[in-house]
Every structure is written in structure tokens, then in C-alpha cells.
N, C-alpha and C positions, 0 to 999 in steps of 0.2 A: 404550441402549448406555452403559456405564460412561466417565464422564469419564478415569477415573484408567487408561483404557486408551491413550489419547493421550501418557502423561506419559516421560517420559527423562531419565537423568542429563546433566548438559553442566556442565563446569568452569568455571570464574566466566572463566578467561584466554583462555578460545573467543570468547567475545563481543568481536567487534574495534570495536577503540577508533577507527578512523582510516582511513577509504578505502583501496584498493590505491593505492599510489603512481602506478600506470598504468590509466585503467579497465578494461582489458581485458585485463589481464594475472592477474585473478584466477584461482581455480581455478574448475573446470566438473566435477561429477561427473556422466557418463552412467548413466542407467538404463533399461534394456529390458526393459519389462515383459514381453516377451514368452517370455524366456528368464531374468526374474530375476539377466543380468549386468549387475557394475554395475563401469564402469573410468572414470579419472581422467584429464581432460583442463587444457588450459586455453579459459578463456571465448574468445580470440582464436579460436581453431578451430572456431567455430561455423560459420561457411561450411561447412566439408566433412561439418559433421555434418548439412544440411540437404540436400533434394530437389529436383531443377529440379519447379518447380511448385509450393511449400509458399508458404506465404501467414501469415508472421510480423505479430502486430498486439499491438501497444504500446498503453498507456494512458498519452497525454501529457501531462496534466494536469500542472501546477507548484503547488508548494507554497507558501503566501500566508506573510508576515513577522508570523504569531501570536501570538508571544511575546513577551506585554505585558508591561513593570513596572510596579506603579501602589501608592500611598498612601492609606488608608483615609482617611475624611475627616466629623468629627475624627478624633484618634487618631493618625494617621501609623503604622499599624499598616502593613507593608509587605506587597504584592501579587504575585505572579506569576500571569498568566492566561495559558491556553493556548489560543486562538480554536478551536473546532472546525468551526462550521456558520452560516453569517447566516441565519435564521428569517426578517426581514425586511429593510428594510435601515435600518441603523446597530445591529440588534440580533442578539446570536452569543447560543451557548451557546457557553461554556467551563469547562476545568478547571480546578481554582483549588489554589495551592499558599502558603505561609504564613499570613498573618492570615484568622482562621473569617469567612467573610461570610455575612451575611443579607437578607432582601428589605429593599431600602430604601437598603440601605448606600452610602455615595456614593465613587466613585473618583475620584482625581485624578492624572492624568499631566503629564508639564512639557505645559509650553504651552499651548496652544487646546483640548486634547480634556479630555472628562469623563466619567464615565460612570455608571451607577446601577443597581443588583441589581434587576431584576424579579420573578425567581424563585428558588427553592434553597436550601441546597444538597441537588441529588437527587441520589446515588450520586455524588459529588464533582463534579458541573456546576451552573453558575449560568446564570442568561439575564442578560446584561445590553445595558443600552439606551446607546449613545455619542452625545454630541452634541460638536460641534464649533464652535467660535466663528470668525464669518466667513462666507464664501461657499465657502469649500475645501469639498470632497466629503467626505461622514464616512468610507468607505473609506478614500478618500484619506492623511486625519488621521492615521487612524489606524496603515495599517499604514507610513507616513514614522514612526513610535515604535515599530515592531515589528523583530526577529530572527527569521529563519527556525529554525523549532523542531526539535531534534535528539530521539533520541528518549530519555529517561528514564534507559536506562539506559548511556547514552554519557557517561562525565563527562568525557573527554578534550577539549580543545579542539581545533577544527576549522578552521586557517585561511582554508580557499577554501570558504564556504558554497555554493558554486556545485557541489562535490563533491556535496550533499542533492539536485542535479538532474539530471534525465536533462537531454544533450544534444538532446533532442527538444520537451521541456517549452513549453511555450506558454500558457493559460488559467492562472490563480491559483486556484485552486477546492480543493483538494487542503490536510487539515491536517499529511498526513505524505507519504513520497514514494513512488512506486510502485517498490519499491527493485529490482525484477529488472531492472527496466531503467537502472540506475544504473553497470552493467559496458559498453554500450555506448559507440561512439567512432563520429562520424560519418564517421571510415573503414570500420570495421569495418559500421557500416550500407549503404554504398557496395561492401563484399566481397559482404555476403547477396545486395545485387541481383545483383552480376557471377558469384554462383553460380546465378543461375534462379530465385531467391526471391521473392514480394515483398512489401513492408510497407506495410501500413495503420495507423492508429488508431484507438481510441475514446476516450471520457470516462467516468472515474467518479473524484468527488471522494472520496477516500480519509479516512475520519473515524473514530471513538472507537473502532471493534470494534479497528482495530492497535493497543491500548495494553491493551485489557482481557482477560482469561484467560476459562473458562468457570469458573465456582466452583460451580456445582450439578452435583450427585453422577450424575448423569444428562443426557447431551448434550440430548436432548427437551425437558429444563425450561430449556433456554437462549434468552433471547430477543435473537437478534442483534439489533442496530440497525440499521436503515435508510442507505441511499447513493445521492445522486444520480447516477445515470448516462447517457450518452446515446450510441448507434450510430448511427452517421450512415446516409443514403443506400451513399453509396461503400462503406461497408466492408460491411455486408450484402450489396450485390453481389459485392463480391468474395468474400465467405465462400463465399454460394453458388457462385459459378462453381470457385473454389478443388474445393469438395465433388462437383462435378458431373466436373469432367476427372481427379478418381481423388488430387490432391494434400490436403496435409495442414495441417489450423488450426493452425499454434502458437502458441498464447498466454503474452506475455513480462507475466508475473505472475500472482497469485490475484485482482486489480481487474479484470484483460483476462475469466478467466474467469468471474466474475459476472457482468459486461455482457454477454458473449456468451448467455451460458447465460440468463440474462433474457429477452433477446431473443427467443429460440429455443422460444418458449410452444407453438406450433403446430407444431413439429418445426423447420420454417425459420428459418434468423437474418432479422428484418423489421427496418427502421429502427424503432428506438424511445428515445423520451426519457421519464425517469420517476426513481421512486423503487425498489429494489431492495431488499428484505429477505431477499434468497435465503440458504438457509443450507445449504452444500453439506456432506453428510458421507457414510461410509459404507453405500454401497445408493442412491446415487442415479446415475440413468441421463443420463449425456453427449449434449447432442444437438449438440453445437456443435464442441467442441474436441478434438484429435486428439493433444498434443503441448503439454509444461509447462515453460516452463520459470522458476524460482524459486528465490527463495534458500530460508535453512535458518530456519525458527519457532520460534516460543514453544510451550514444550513446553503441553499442555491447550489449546491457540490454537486458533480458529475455521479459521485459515489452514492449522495442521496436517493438521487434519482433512479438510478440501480436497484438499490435496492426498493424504491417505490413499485419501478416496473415489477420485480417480485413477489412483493408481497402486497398491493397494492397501496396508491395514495392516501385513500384516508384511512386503513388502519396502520400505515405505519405513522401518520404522522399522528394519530393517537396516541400511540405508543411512546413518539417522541414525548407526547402532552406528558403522559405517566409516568415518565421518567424523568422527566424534569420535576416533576410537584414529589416523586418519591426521591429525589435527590440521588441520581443515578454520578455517574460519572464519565463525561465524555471524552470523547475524541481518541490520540493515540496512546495513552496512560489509561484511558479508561475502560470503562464497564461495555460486556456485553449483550450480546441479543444473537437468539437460534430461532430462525424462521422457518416453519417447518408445514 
């Protein structure tokens, strides 16, 4: 299947620069796959668009303080790294943005930490190894000299970092945020339940695929990258009992549905902890999830395609159409969409 099938115009001024001032006050477009209508709500109104019995499951993961600055050394050539994954511990891959590095190269940050290129640079990732002077934890060190990382193409500043996090967020594991859940308010969580709903979570640390496009001419030649994820106990059971009394999975994000959908090898969602290279695209068969709900992607995205495979191609890219001509608001600040 052709890449360039995926692809849509979107105006550089769609891409919002800044959180809804209220989380829950953004927009929410409905989509019904089942009759191809698609109408305009706001996110706050999700109680009533939901079922007694529906069984909403978040990916609460929090987003770790990544965003290193650091000084070649010699040289004083200047650094930005973007942590992605600890491979072991005191050593990530990361993005790397100003001065070229190469294996060897030594970093220097204020203070106690240091750090040194192992590997790279492969498709713009380095490995690098931290050490830290003292008894303090190299985690530790290290992300006390980090900022929680926005994504690339936000250049606006963001006063309350705390906006990059869901109100749910717990674990650090996460290099970016699971942003469909970024519109709740733990009232609004406190509404779903008093509608009949109820909410679980899982874990999948969210890493490089949200930053990179597919660039080969053919989805098939794409090779996603890998994600830790884990379903616990509890939420597997409740999927299944969820599936068993006739109510419906909705998964708040394209992270929620990878974990689930991993899960679910054997037809049934099982507890499982692992790695995930799932690559969900059009013609692949749902065994898990019933109900989408996500913000608006990167046009040629992994994510797009995702949610193409669910709701299908041309009504979501319709969808994309009307959202753009009604001046919706994309990407990870932006507006959503419940596909149901």
C-alpha cells in the first residue's frame, strides 16, 4: 500500500502552539463508522457519548525530563539530546540536535554528570553512556539537568509543563506524552464513572516512532520501532468481562491500542509485559478494541494509519477534510476525535 496514500494538506496555523486553556474544553469530533456521520462536540461531553458498561483504558505513563543540554568536550561545541529509551541503566539512546557527534565524543553538563557516545549517529540516534560523580543515582543526575521535552514542532513556549501530562500520569518511562489523554480533568474522569463507565490503565512507554514520518514509498518497507509495554492483571480482566456482558473497549489513544492489541495474540486480552513492534495499518483485524478515541496525526504517521485501519481510509481522511475547513486544532495540543 502506497505511502503517499496516507498523506493531507494541513495549514502550518492548525498546529496549535499551546494547550486549550481548559483541558476539557477542547473540541471532540464524533465519528460513526457505522453510518459515516460525523458531528462536532466538545471533549467535556464525553460522559453522554459513552455506555453504562463501556470500559475506557488510558495509558498512564509520564513523560521522563529528556531534554539535555550538554558541551562537547573539547571543543565546547554545543549539545541538545533528546533521551528516548535506557537500554541499560545510565545508558539511553537519543536524538541529538546541534554539534555532529561521534563514538567517543565526551559530554559535559554543569555539575556532576558526564557522559560519552558509544554508538552513532544512526538515523540521527546516539547511545550514550552517563556517569555521575558521587553516590547520587545516574537517573537521578541526570534527569535533576533535564526539561520535559515538547514536541519539535511546538516552538511556542509553554508555561505549566505540567500541561505535557495527563492528570493520570504516574511511571516516568514515556519520551513523549500519550496525548489523547491530555483533554482529561479528574472531574471529568469522576463524570465517566457516575455515567456507568469504568476506567482502567495500561503502560506503554511512548518512544521515536511519534517523531518520525514513514519515508518509504510503500508502507510494507517500514520498519516501526519497537515499545515497551505492559497490561497488567486487572485490566485484562476487565477487558474481558467488559467483552463478555456486551460493553465496549475504548481506548484513549493509538499507545492504549497497541498494548491491548499485543496483548490479544490468542484472540483474548492476557496480562502481558514485553516489547511491541505491532504495526497496525489498513486490513488488519481488531481483536481488542471497540472504540478510538485520539487526537488528529502526522499526515504519512504510523499513527494515521492506525487509526485508518479503524475507522477506515476514506472516512477518516474525510474527517481529516472537515476538520481542517472547520478549523479544528491538530496534533499534541490539539483537538479531538471519538470513533466509535
Amino acid at each position: 500500500m502506497r505511502t503517499d496514500l496516507f498523506d493531507y494538506p494541513l495549514p502550518r496555523d492548525l498546529i496549535a502552539q499551546s494547550p486549550s486553556p481548559v483541558r476539557d474544553e477542547s473540541r471532540l469530533m464524533l465519528i460513526e463508522r457505522g453510518t459515516g456521520r460525523i458531528t462536532h462536540r466538545v471533549f467535556n461531553e464525553l460522559p453522554s457519548l459513552l455506555l453504562p458498561g463501556d470500559l475506557l483504558v488510558v495509558n498512564d505513563t509520564r513523560v521522563f525530563p529528556g531534554r539535555l543540554k550538554a558541551a562537547k568536550d573539547p571543543g565546547g561545541g554545543a549539545v541538545e539530546l533528546l533521551l528516548l529509551e535506557e537500554a541499560s541503566p545510565g545508558t539511553w539512546s537519543a536524538m541529538t540536535r546541534g554539534a555532529r557527534l561521534r563514538r567517543g565524543t565526551v559530554l559535559r553538563f554543569d555539575g556532576e554528570v558526564r557522559g560519552e557516545v558509544l554508538e552513532g549517529p544512526r538515523e540521527g540516534v546516539v547511545t550514550v553512556r552517563f556517569e555521575a560523580t558521587g553516590r547520587r543515582d545516574i537517573d537521578e543526575a541526570v534527569f535533576a539537568r533535564g526539561e520535559v521535552p515538547l514536541p519539535p514542532y511546538i516552538i511556542a513556549e509553554v508555561p505549566d509543563p505540567e500541561r505535557y501530562q495527563t492528570v493520570y500520569s504516574r511511571r516516568e518511562i514515556s519520551a513523549a506524552a500519550p496525548t489523547a489523554g491530555l483533554h482529561f480533568t479528574r472531574r471529568l474522569l469522576e463524570r465517566v464513572v457516575d455515567a456507568g463507565a469504568r476506567v482502567t490503565s495500561i503502560e506503554l512507554a511512548v518512544g521515536r516512532d511519534t517523531f518520525v514520518p514513514v519515508r518509504e514509498e510503500s508502507i510494507e518497507d517500514h520498519r516501526i520501532h519497537s515499545e515497551w509495554f505492559g497490561v497488567g492483571r486487572e485490566c485484562a480482566l476487565a477487558v474481558e468481562e467488559t467483552r463478555r456482558r456486551g460493553g465496549r473497549v475504548v481506548a484513549v489513544g493509538t499507545t492504549v491500542v497497541r498494548a491491548l492489541e499485543s496483548a490479544a495474540g490468542g484472540g483474548d486480552v492476557r496480562p502481558t509485559r514485553g516489547r511491541t513492534d505491532l504495526f497496525i495499518a489498513p486490513g488488519y483485524g481488531f481483536r481488542a478494541v471497540d472504540a478510538l478515541l485520539t487526537n488528529f496525526h502526522f499526515p504519512r504517521s504510523t499513527l494515521l494509519m492506525l487509526v485508518c485501519a479503524f475507522g477506515g481510509r476514506d472516512l477518516i481522511l474525510e474527517a481529516y477534510s472537515v476538520a481542517v475547513a472547520e478549523r479544528y486544532r491538530f496534533y499534541s495540543f490539539g483537538d479531538a476525535m471519538l470513533i466509535t
